[in-house]
C-alpha positions as CSV (number, residue, x, y, z in Angstrom):
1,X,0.0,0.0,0.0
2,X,1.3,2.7,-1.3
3,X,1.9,5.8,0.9
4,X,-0.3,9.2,-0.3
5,X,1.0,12.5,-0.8
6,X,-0.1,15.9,-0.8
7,X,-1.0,17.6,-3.9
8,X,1.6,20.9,-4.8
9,X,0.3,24.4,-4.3
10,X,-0.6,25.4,-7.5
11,X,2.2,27.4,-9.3
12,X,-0.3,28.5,-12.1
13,X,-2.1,32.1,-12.3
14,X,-5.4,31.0,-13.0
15,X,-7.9,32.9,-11.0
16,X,-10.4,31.8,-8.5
17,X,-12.9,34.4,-7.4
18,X,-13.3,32.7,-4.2
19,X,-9.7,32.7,-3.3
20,X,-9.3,36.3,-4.7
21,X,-12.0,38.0,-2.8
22,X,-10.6,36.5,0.3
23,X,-7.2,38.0,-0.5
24,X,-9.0,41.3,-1.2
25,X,-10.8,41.4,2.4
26,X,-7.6,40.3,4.2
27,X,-5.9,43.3,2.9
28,X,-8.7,45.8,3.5
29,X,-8.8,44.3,7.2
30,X,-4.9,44.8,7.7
31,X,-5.7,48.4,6.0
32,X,-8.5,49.0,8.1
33,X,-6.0,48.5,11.2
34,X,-3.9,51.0,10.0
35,X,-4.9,54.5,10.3
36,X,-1.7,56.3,9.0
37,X,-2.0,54.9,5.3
38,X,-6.0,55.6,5.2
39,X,-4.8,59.1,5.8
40,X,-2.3,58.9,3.1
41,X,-4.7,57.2,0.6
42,X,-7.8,59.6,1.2
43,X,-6.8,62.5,2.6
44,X,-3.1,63.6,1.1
45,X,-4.6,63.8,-2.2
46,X,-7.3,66.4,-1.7
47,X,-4.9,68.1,0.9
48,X,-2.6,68.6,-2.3
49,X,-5.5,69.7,-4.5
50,X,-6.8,72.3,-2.1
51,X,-3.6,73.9,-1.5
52,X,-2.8,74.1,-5.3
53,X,-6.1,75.4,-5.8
54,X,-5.2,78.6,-3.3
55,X,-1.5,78.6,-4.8
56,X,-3.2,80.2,-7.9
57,X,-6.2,81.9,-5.6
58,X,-5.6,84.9,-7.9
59,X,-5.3,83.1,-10.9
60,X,-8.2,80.7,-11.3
61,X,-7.7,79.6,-15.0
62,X,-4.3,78.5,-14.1
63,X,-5.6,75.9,-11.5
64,X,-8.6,75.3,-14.1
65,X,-5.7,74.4,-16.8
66,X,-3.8,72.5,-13.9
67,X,-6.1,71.0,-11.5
68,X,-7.7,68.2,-14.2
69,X,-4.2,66.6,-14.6
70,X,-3.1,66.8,-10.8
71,X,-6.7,65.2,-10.1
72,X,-5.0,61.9,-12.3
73,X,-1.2,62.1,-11.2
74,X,-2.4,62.6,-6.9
75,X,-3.9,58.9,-7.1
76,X,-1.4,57.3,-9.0
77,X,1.4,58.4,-6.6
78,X,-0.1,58.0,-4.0
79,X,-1.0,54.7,-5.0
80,X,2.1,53.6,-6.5
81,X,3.5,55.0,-3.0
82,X,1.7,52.6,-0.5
83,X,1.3,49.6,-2.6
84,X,4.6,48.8,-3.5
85,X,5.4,49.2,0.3
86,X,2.5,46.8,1.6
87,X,3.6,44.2,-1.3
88,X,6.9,44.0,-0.1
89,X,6.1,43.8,3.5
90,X,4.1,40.9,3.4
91,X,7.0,39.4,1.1
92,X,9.9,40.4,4.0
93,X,7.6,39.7,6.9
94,X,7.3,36.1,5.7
95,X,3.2,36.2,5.1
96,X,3.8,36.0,1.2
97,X,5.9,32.6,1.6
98,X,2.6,31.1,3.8
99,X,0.1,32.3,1.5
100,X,2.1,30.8,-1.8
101,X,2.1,27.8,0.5
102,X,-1.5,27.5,0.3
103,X,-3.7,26.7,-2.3
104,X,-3.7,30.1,-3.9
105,X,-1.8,31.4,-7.0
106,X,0.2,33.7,-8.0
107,X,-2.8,35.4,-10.1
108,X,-5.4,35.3,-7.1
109,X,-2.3,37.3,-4.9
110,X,-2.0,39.7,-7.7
111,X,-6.1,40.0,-8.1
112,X,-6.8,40.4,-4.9
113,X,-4.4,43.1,-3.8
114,X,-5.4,44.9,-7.0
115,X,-9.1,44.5,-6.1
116,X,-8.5,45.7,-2.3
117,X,-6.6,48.9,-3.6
118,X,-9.4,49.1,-6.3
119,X,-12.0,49.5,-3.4
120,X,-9.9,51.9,-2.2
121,X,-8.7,54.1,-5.3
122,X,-12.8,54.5,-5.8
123,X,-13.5,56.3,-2.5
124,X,-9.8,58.1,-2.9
125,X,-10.8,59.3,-6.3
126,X,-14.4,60.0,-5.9
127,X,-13.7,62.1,-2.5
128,X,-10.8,64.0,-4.5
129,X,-13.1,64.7,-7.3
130,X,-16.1,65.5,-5.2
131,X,-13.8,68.4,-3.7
132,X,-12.4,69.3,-7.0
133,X,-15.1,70.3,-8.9
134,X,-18.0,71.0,-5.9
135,X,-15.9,72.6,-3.4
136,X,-13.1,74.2,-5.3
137,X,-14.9,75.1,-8.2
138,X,-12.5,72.9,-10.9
139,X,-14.4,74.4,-14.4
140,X,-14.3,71.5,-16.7
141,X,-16.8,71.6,-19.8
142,X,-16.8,67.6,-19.9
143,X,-19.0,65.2,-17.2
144,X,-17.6,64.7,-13.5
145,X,-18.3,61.5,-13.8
146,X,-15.7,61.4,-16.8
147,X,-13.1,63.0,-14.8
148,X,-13.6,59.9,-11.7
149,X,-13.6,57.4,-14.5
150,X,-9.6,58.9,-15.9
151,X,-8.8,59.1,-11.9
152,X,-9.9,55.9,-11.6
153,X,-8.1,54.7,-13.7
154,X,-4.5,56.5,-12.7
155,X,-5.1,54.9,-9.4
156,X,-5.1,51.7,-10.9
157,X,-2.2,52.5,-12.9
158,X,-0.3,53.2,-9.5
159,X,-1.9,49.8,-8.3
160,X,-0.4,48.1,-10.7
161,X,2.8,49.8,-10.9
162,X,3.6,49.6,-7.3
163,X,3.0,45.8,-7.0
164,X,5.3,44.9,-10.2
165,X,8.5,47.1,-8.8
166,X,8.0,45.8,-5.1
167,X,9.5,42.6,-6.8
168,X,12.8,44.4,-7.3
169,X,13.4,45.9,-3.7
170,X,14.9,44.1,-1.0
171,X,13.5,47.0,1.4
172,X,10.9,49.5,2.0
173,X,13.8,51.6,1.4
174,X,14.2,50.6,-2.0
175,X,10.7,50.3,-2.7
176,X,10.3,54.8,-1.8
177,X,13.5,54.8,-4.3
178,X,12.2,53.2,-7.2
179,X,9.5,56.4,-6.9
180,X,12.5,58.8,-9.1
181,X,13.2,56.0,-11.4
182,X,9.3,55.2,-12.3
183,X,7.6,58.0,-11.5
184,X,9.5,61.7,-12.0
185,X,10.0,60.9,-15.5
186,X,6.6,60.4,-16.2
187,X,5.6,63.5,-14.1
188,X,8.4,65.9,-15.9
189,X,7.3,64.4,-19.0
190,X,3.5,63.8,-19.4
191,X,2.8,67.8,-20.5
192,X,1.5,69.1,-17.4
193,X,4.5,71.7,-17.1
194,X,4.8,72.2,-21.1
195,X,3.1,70.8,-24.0
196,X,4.7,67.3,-25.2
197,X,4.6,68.9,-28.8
198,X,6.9,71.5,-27.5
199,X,9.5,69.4,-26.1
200,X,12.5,68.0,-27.6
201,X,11.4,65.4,-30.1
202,X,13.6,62.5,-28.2
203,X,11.7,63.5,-25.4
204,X,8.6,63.7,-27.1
205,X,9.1,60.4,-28.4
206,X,9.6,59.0,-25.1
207,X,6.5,60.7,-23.4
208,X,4.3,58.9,-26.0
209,X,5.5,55.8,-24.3
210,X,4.6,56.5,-20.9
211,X,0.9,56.0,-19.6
212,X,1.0,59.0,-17.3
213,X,1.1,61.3,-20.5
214,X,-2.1,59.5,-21.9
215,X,-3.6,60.1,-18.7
216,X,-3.0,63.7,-18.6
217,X,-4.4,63.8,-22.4
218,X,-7.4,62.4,-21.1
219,X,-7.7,64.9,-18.7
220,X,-7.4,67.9,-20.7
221,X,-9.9,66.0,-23.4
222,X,-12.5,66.3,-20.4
223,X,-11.6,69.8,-19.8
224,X,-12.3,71.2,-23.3
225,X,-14.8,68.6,-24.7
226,X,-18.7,68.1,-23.5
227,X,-18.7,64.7,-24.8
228,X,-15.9,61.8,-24.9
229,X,-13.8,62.2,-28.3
230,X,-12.2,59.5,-29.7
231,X,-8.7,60.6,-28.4
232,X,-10.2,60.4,-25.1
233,X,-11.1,56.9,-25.6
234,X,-7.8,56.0,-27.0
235,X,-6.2,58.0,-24.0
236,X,-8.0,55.4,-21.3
237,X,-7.8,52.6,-23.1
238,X,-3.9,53.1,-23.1
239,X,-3.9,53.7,-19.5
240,X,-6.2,50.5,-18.5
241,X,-4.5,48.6,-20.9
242,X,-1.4,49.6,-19.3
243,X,-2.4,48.7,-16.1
244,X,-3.6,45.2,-17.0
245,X,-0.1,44.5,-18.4
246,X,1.8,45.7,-15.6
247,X,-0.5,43.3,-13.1
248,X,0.4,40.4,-15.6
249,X,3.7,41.3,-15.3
250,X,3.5,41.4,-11.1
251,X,2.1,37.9,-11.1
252,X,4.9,36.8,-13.4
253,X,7.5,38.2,-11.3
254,X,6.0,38.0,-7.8
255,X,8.5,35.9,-5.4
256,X,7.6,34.0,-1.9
257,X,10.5,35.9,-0.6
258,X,13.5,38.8,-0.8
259,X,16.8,37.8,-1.6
């Protein structure tokens, strides 16, 4: 009689909704417990957004022609920011090696931490919107609701982004540092301080490969447009598309533990 052994953790990234949702409210919980980030998630962003707003108190058009884009880039640092952090501290804490251990997959880790930050990039971008356009008086000619939707999306963007470079940190340390490497360039570069068509052409050339400048585009699109034009839909379909790579790319690269 031969002796029975257990069956391998799946390795595979094939999702199960059951095993993802209960990754999702685990993080929420831990989130939950943890006032500071809240803070950091909800509240920095419209902090930022009000005080820009009365940094150009005397010129309103200015925050009118800047507010839209700072509405996108807010979230995605912000996301970027305290994902990659949270992702690596499971990993160096041990809790990424147990959960592995278990019958979950690579894909249901990714998908769940996505959908837990995805809960949370809704309220973060709704409440920063809500205080953009209702309280400070943002003048956009498109819908709010088109504005949240390009927000949205950013966050997601930062979602994904943070969880694919925690991979490559062996601290949280490293994980703040890859923040210049990933995310000034797109800042300098996405057209909120000049138009990309004014810029150098190398550098014009390498803006049109970086999602943040697509997002800003579909900003400005909002902010001049009553109704979606067909750059605006190519402008979020390059940022979700983007962001649906870069979680395929997490799950691909996600380790049990640091080096």
């Amino acid at each position: 009689m031969t002796a029975r052994t257990a069956p391998p953790a799946p390795t595979g990234r094939a999702l199960t909704p059951s095993r993802t949702a209960a990754t999702a409210a685990r993080v929420l919980r831990q989130l939950h417990h943890d006032p500071r980030t809240i803070a950091l998630l909800l509240i920095v962003p419209v902090a930022m957004i009000t005080l820009l707003r009365y940094v150009f108190d005397g010129a309103p058009g200015t925050f009118d022609a800047t507010g839209a884009s700072l509405l996108g880039i807010f979230p995605l640092i912000t996301m970027f920011l305290v994902t990659s952090i949270a992702t690596l501290r499971e990993r160096t804490s041990g809790t990424l090696e147990r959960l592995l251990a278990l019958p979950l997959g690579k894909g249901d880790l990714i998908a769940g931490y996505a959908l837990a930050f995805g809960a949370i990039a809704v309220v973060q971008s709704a409440l920063a919107t809500a205080v953009s356009v209702w309280l400070l008086g943002l003048d956009v000619t498109g819908s709010p609701w088109l504005l949240l939707l390009v927000a949205l999306l950013d966050a997601l963007l930062g979602t994904a982004l943070g969880l694919f470079v925690s991979a490559f940190a062996a601290s949280e340390f490293q994980a703040v540092q890859f923040m210049p490497a990933v995310i000034f360039p797109q800042l300098l570069l996405c057209g909120l301080f000049i138009p990309r068509d004014r810029m150098h052409p190398a550098l014009e050339a390498i803006s049109n490969a970086l999602p943040m400048s697509y997002a800003v585009d579909a900003m400005n699109e909002v902010l001049h447009h009553s109704d979606p034009t067909g750059a605006f839909l190519r402008d979020i379909a390059v940022v979700a598309g983007t962001a649906l790579l870069v979680l395929c790319l997490g799950a691909i690269t996600l380790r049990r533990r640091t080096p």
